[in-house]
PDB file of N, CA, C and O in Angstrom:
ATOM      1  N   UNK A   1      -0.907  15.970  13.224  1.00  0.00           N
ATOM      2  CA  UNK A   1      -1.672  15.051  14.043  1.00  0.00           C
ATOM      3  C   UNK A   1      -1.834  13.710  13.322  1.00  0.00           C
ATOM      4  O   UNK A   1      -1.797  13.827  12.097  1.00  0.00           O
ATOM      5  N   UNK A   2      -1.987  12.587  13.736  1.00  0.00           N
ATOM      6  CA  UNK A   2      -1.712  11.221  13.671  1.00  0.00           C
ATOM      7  C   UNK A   2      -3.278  10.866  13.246  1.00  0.00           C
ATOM      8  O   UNK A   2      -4.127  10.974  14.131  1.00  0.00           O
ATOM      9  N   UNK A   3      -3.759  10.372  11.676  1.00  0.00           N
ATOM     10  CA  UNK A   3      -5.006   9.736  11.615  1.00  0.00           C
ATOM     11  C   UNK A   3      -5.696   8.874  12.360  1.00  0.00           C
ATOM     12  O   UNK A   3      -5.105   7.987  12.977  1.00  0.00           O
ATOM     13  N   UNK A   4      -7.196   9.028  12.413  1.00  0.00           N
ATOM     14  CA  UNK A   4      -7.747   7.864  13.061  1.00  0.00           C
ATOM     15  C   UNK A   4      -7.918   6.815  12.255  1.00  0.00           C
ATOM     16  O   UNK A   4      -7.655   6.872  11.053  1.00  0.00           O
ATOM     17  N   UNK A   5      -8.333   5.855  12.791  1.00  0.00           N
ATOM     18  CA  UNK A   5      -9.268   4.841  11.563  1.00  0.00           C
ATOM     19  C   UNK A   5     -10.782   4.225  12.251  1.00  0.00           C
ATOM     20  O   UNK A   5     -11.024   3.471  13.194  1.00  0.00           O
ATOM     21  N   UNK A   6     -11.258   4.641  11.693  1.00  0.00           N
ATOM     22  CA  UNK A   6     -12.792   4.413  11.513  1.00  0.00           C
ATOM     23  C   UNK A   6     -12.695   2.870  11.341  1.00  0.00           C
ATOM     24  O   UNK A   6     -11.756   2.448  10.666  1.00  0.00           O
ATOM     25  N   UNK A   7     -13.318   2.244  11.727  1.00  0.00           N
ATOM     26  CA  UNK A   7     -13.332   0.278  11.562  1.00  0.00           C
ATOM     27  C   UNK A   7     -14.833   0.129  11.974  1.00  0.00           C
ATOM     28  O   UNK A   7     -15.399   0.410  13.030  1.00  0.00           O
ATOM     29  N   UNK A   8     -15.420  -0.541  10.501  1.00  0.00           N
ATOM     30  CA  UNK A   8     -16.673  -0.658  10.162  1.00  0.00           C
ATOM     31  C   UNK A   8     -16.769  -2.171  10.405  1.00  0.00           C
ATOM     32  O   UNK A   8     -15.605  -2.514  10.203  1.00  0.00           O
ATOM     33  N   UNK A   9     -17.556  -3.449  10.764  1.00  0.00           N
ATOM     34  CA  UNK A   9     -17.620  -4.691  10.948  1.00  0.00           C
ATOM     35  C   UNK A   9     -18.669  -5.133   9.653  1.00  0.00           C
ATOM     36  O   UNK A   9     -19.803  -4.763   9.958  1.00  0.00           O
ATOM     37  N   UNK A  10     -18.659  -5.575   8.766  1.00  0.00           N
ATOM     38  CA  UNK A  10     -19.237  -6.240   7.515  1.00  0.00           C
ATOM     39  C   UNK A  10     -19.534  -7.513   7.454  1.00  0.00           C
ATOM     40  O   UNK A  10     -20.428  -8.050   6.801  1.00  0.00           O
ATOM     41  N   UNK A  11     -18.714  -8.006   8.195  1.00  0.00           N
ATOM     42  CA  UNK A  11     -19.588  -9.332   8.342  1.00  0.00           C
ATOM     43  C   UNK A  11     -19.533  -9.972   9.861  1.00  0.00           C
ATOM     44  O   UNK A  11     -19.045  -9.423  10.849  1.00  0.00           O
ATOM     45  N   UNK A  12     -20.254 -11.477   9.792  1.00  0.00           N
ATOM     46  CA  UNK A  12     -20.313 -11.674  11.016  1.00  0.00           C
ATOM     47  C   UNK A  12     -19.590 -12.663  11.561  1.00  0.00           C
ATOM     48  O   UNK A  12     -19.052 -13.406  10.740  1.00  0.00           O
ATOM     49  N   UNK A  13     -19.361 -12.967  13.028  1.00  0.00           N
ATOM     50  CA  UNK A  13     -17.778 -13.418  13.601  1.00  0.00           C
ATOM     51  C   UNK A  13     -18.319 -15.450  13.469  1.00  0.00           C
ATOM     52  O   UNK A  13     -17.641 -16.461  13.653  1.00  0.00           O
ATOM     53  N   UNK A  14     -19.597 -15.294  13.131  1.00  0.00           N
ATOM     54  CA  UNK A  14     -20.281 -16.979  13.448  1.00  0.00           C
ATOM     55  C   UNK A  14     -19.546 -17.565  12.054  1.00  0.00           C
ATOM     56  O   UNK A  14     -19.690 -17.204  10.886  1.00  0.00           O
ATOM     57  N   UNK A  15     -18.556 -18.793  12.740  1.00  0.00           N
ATOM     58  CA  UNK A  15     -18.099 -19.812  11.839  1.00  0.00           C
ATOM     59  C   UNK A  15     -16.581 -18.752  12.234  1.00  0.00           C
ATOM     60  O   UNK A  15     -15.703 -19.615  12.226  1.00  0.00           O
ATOM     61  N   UNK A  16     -16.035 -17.718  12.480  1.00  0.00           N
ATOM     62  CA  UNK A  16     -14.950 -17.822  12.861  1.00  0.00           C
ATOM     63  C   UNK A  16     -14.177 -18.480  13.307  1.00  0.00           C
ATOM     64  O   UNK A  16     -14.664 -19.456  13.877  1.00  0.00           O
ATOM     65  N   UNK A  17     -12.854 -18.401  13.333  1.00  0.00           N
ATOM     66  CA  UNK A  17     -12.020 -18.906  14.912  1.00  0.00           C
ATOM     67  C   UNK A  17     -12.351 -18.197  16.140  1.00  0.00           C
ATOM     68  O   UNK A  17     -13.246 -17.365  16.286  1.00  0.00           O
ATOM     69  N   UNK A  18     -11.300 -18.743  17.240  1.00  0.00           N
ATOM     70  CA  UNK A  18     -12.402 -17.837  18.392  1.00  0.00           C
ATOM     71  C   UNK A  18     -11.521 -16.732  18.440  1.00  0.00           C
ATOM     72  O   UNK A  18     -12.000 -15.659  18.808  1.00  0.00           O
ATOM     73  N   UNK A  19      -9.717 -16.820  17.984  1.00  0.00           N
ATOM     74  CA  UNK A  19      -9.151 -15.653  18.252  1.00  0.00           C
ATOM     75  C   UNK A  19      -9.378 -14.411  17.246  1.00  0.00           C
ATOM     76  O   UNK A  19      -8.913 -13.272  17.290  1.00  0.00           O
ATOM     77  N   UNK A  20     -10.195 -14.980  16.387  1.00  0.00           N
ATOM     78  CA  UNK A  20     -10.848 -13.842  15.216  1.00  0.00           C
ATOM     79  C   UNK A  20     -11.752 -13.047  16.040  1.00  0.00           C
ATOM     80  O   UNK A  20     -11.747 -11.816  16.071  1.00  0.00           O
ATOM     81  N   UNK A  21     -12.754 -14.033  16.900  1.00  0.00           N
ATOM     82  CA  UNK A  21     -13.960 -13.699  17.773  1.00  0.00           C
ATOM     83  C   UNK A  21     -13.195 -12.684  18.800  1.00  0.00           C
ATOM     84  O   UNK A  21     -13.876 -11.686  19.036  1.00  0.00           O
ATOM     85  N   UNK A  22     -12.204 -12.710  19.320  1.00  0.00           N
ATOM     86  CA  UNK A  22     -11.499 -12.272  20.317  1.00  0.00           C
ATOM     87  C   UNK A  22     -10.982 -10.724  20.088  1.00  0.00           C
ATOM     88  O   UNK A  22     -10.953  -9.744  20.832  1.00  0.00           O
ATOM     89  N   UNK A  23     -10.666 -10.902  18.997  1.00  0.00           N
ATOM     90  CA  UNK A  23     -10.229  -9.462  18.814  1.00  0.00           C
ATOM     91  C   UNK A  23     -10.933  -8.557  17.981  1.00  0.00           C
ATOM     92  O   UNK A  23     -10.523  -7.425  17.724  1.00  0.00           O
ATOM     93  N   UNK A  24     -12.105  -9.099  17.511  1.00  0.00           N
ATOM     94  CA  UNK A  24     -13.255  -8.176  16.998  1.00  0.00           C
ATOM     95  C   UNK A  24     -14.042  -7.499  18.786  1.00  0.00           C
ATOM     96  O   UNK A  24     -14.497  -6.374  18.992  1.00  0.00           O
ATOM     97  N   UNK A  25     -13.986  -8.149  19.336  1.00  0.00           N
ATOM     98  CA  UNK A  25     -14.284  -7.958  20.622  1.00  0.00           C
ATOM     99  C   UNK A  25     -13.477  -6.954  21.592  1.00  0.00           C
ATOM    100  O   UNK A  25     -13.811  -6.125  22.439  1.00  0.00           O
ATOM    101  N   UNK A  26     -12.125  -7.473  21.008  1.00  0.00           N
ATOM    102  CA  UNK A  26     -11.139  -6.346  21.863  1.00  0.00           C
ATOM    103  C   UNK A  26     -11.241  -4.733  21.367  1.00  0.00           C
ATOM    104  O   UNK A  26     -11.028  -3.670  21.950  1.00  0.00           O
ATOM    105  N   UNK A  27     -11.705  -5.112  19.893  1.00  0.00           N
ATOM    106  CA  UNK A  27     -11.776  -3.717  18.950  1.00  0.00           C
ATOM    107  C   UNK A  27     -12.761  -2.908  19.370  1.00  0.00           C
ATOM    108  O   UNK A  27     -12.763  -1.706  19.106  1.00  0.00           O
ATOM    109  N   UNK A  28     -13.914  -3.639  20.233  1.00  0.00           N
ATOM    110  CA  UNK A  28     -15.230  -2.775  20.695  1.00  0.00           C
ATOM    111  C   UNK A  28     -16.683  -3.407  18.952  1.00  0.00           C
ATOM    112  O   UNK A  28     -17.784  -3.137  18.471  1.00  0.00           O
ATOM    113  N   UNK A  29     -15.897  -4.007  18.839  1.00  0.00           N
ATOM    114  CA  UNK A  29     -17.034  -4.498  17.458  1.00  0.00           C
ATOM    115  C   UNK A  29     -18.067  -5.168  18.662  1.00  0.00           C
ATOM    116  O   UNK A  29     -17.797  -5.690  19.744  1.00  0.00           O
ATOM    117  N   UNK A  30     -19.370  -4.910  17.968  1.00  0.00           N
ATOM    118  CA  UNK A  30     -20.864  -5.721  18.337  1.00  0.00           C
ATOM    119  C   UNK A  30     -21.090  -7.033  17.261  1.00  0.00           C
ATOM    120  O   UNK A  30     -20.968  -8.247  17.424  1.00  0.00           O
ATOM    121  N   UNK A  31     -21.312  -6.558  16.591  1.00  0.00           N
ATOM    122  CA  UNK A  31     -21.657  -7.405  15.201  1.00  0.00           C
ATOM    123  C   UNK A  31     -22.515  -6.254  13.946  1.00  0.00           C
ATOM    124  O   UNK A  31     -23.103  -5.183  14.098  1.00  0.00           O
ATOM    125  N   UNK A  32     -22.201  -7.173  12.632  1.00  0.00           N
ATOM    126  CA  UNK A  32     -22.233  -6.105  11.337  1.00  0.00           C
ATOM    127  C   UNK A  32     -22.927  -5.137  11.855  1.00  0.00           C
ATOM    128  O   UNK A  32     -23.679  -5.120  12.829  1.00  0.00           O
ATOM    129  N   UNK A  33     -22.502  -4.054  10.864  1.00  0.00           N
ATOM    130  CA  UNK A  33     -22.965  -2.995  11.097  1.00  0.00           C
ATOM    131  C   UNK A  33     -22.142  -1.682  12.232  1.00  0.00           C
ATOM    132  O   UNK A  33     -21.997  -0.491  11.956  1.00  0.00           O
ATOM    133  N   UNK A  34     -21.784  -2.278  13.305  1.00  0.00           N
ATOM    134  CA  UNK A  34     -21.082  -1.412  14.346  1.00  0.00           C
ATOM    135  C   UNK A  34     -19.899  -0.827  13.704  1.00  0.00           C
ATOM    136  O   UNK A  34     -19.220  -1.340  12.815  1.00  0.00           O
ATOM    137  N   UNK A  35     -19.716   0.469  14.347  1.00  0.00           N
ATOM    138  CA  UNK A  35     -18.364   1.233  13.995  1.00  0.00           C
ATOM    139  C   UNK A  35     -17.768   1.290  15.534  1.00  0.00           C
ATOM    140  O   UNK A  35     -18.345   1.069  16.599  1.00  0.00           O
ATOM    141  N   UNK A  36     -16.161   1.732  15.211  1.00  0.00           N
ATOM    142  CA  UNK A  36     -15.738   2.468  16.399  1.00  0.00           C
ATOM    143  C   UNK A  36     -14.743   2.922  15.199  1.00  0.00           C
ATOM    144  O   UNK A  36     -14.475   2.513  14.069  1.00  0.00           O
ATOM    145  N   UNK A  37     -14.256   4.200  16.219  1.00  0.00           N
ATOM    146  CA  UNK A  37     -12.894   4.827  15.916  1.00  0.00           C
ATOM    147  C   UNK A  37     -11.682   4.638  16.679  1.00  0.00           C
ATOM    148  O   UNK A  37     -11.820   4.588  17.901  1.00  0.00           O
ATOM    149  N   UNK A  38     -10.575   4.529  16.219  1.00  0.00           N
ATOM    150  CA  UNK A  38      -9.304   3.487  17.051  1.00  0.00           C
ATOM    151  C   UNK A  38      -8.328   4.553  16.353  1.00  0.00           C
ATOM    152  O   UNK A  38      -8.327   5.084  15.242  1.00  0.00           O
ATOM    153  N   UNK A  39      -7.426   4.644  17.583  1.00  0.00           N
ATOM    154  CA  UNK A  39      -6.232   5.229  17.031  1.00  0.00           C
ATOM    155  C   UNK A  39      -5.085   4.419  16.172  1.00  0.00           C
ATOM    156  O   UNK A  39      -4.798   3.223  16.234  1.00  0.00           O
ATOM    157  N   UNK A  40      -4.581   5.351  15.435  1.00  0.00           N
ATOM    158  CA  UNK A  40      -3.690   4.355  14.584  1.00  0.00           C
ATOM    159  C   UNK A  40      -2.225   4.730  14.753  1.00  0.00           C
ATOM    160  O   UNK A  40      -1.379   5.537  14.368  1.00  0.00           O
ATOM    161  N   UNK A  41      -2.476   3.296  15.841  1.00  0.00           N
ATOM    162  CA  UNK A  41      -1.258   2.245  16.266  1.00  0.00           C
ATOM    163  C   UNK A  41      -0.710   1.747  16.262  1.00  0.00           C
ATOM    164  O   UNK A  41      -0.955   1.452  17.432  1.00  0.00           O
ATOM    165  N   UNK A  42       0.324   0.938  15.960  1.00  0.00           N
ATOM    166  CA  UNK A  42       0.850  -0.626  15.965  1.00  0.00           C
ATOM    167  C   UNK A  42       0.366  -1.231  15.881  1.00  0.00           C
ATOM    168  O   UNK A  42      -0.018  -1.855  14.893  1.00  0.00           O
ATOM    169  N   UNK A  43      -0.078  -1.403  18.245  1.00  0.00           N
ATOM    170  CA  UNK A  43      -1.427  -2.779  18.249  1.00  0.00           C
ATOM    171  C   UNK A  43      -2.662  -2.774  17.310  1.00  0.00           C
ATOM    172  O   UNK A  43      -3.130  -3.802  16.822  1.00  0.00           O
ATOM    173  N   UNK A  44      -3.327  -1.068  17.025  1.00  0.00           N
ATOM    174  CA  UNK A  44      -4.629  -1.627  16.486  1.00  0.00           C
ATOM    175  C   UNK A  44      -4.554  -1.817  14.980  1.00  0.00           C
ATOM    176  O   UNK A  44      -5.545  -2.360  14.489  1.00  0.00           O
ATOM    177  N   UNK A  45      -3.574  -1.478  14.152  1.00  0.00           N
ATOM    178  CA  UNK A  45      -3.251  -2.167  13.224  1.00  0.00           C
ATOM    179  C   UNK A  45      -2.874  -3.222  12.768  1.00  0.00           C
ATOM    180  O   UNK A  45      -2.786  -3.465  11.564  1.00  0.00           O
ATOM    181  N   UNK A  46      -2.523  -4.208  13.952  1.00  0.00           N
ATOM    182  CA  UNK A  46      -1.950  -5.205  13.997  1.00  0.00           C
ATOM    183  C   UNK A  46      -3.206  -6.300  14.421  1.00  0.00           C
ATOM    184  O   UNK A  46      -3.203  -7.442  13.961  1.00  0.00           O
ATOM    185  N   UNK A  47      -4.214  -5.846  15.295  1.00  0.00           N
ATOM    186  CA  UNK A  47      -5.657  -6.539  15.171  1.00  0.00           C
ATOM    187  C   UNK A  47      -6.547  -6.277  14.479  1.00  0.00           C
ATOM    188  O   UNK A  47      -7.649  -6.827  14.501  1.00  0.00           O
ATOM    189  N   UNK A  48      -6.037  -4.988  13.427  1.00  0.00           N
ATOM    190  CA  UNK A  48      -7.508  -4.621  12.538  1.00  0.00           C
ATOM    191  C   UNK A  48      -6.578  -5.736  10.994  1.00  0.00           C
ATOM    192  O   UNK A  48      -7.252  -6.018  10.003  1.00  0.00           O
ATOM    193  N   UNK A  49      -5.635  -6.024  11.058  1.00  0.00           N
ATOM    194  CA  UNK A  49      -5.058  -6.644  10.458  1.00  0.00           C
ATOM    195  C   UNK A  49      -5.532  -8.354  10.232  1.00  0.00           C
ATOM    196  O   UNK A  49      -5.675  -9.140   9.296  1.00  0.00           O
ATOM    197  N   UNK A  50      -5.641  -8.344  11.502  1.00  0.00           N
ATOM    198  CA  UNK A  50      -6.114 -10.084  11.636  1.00  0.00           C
ATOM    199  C   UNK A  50      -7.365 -10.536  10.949  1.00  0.00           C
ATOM    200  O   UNK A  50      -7.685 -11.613  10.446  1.00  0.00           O
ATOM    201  N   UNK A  51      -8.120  -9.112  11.113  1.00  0.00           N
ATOM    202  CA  UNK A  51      -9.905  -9.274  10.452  1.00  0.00           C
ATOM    203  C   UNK A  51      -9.905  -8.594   9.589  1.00  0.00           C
ATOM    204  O   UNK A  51     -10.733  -7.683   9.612  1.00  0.00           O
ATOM    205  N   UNK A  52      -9.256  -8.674   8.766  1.00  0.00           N
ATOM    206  CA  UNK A  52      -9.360  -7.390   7.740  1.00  0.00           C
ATOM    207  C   UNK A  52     -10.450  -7.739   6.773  1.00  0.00           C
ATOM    208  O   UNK A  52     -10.919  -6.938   5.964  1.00  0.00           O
ATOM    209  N   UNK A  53     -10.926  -9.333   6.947  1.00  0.00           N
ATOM    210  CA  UNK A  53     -11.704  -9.812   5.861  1.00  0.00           C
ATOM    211  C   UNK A  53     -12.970  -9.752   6.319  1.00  0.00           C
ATOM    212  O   UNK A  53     -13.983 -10.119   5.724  1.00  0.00           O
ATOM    213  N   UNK A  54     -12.878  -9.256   7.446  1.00  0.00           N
ATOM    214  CA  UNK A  54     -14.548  -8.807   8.592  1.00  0.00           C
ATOM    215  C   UNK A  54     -15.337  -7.394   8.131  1.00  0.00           C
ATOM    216  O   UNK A  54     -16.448  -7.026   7.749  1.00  0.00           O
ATOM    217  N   UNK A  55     -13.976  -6.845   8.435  1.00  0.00           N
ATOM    218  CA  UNK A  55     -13.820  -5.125   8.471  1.00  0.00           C
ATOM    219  C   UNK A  55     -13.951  -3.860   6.996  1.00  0.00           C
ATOM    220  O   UNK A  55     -13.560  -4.175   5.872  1.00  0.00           O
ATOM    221  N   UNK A  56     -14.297  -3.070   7.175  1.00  0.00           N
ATOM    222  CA  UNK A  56     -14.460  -1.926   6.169  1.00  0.00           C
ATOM    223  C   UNK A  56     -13.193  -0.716   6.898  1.00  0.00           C
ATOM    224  O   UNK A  56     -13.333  -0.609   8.117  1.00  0.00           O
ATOM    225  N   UNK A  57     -12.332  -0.069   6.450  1.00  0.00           N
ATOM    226  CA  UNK A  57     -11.356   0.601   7.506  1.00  0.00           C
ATOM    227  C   UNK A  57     -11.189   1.692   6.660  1.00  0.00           C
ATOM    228  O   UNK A  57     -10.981   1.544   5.456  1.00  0.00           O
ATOM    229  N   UNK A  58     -11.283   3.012   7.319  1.00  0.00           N
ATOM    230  CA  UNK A  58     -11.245   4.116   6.734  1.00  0.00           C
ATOM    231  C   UNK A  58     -10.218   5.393   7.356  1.00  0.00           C
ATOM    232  O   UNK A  58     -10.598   5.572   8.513  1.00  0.00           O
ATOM    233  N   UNK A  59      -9.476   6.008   7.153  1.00  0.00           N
ATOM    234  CA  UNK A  59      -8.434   6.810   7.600  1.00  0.00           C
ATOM    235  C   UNK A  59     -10.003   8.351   8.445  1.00  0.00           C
ATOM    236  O   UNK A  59     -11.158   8.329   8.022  1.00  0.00           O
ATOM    237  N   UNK A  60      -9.658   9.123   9.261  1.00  0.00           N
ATOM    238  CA  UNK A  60     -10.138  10.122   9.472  1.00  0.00           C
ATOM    239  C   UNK A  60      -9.193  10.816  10.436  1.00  0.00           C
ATOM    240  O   UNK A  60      -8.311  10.475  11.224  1.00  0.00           O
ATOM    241  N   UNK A  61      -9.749  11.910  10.036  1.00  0.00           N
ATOM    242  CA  UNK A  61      -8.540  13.260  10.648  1.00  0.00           C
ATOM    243  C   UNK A  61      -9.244  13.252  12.277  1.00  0.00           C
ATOM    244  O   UNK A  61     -10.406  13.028  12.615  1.00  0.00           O
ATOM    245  N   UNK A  62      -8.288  13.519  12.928  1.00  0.00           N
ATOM    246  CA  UNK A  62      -8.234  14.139  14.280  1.00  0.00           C
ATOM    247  C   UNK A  62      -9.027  15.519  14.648  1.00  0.00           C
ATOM    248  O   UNK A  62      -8.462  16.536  14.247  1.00  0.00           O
ATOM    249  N   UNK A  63     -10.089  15.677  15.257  1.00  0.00           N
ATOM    250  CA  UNK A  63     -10.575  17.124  15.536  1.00  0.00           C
ATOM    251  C   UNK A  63      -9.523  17.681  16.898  1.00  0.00           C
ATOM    252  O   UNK A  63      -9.660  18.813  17.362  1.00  0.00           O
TER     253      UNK A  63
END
């Protein structure tokens, strides 16, 4: 089975760009503090990529 990744938000999107703003948004991020779990993808590697300097990102197994 294919890991998840856990994507933690650490800091906050104010003084970003807006397409930084955009895809913390697409990710389901609120602001610091919020988690979601995202499958690991292409695309969401490829937008957890863009913020990586936002983000905390952690591998987790599939139940």
């Amino acid at each position: 089975m294919k890991p998840l990744l856990k994507v933690r938000q650490t800091a906050s999107t104010i003084g970003q760009q807006e397409k930084h703003r955009k895809v913390m948004k697409g990710l389901g991020l609120r602001g610091p503090g919020s988690e979601v779990v995202v499958a690991n993808t292409p695309s969401f590697r490829g937008m957890v990529k863009k913020v990586m300097h936002l983000l905390e990102v952690t591998e987790v197994e599939k139940k």
